[in-house]
Structures are given as C-alpha cells and as structure tokens.
C-alpha positions, 0 to 999 in steps of 0.5 A: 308704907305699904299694905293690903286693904284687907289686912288695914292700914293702921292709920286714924283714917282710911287714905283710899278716898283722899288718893283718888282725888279730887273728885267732882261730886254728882248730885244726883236727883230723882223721882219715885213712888215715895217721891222726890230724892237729892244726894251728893255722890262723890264717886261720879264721873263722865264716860263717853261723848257720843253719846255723852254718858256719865256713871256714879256710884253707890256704896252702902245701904240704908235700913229702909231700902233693901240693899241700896240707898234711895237714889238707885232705888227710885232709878231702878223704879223709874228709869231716870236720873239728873245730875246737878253739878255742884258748885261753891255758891250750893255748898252748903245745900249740897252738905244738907243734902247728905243727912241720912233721912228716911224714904220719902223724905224730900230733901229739896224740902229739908234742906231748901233747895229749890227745885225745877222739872226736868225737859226730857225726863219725870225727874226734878233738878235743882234749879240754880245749879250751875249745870243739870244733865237729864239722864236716861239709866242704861245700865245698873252694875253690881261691884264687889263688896255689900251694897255696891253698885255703879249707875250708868246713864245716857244724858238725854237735856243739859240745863246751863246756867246763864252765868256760867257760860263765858265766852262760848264756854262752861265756866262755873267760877261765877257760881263758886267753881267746881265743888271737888271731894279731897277724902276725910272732911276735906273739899276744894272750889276749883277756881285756879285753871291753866291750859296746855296743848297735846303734842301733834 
C-alpha cells in the first residue's frame, strides 16, 4: 500500500508510530513554579557525545498549558531538565505516569515514585531509575504542525544505578531492560543483545 499522510491511510490505526520503531522512552522530569512533573516521552533520543546532548519531543497540548504540555512549560520556565531511563522493573510507574493530570499535580505523588535531587540542576529525578541524565536546555525548537516542539538539552550529571553497571558496562537487564515503545498499545523489555564489529 501506498499514501499521503494528508489524504489517510485507511486503517483502524495510524501505522507512523509502530514504522519508527522501537523507540527508547525518555521520562522526563522537571520543576517549575507549580511544581514538580513526571511524563514518558517516547519520541526521545541521544544526539551528540562531546558534549553528550539528548533531545525529546513534545507533540499536543494540554488545555491548562498554552500551547504545550507541562514538561516544556516548566523547562521554558527553569532551564533545566533530567531524563530517567525507563526500564522493565518501573513499567508500570511510568504507564501511571502518562495520565492526563491537571498542572501542578505531582505525579512522583499520584503515581508513588520515588523521588531524589538532582546534583547539578534544581530539578527531581526518579530515584531508582536505572539511569538519570541532568540536563541543561539549549534549545526549544517549534516543528510543523499545533503544539509541536523539539527540547534539546546538554546533559550536565549522569546518576547510574549500582546494579546496572556489569563489567565496566551500562547493563539495565537487571532492572527489566530497556523499556521500547513498539506504536499502538504495544512496548518491548529489551533484554536479547548481540555484537558486531564495524568493518576496518
């Protein structure tokens, strides 16, 4: 089949998000005059190295933020952001995380997660997420369409957690794998990994 996204596709769903896919999911956490904010972001990523930088994506509006949700609201209001990497052991937290809640409602609160400081920034991060990466906005750039926007960030601290480190290396099997959004209702625990060398 073929077809042009303005014209539909036919289909009892969109198939864009399960194409691009899977996706890690960023769960990005912030602090603002309203307070603190959790929420899963599946368009999410990591950019450069040196230094490393990570961007994510917001794609609607809420009715109580103009034009935008509350994570890039409360980081066009503080500068700041951490990235909590989400992990098979925290599934269910960061699904709870998704409901639509009204501004200012925490949901480290509704959902019971448990919350830390941050090193570097004023922001909280999930405590036992299997990473956390600190995070310094650079920049907020406006896509096509209503209510889209890109975040991208300079990552200023990076929290490891203890178990996830195995052999010198990042390794979050032991906290259920890497949580990757498929599209539709679907999700994978990345669990199954190889290697491959480049070619010289």
């Amino acid at each position: 089949m073929f077809y042009r996204p303005e014209n539909g596709h036919g289909l009892p769903h969109n198939p864009f998000n399960a194409i691009v896919a899977p996706r890690p999911i960023g769960w990005i956490s912030t602090r603002g005059s309203a307070g603190d904010n959790l929420a899963p972001y599946s368009f999410f990523n990591a950019v450069a190295y040196v230094p490393p930088q990570v961007m994510f994506a917001s794609t609607s509006a809420k009715p109580d933020r103009k034009g935008t949700k509350d994570s890039v609201a409360q980081i066009i209001e503080s500068g700041v952001f951490c990235v909590n990497i989400a992990t098979g052991d925290l599934r269910d937290q960061v699904n709870a995380s998704s409901a639509p809640m009204p501004a200012g409602t925490s949901e480290f609160e509704a959902a019971g997660i448990a919350a830390a400081e941050c090193d570097t920034i004023a922001c909280p991060r999930v405590a036992g997420a299997a990473a956390a990466l600190e995070c310094r906005m650079t920049r907020i750039v406006p896509l096509a369409g209503e209510a889209n926007f890109v975040v991208f960030g300079v990552v200023t601290g990076v929290h490891i957690r203890d178990d996830c480190v195995v052999e010198g290396r990042f390794d979050p099997r032991a906290a259920g794998g890497w949580i990757a959004r498929l599209g539709y209702r679907d999700y994978a625990a990345v669990q199954d990994l190889f290697e491959m060398e480049r070619p010289a």
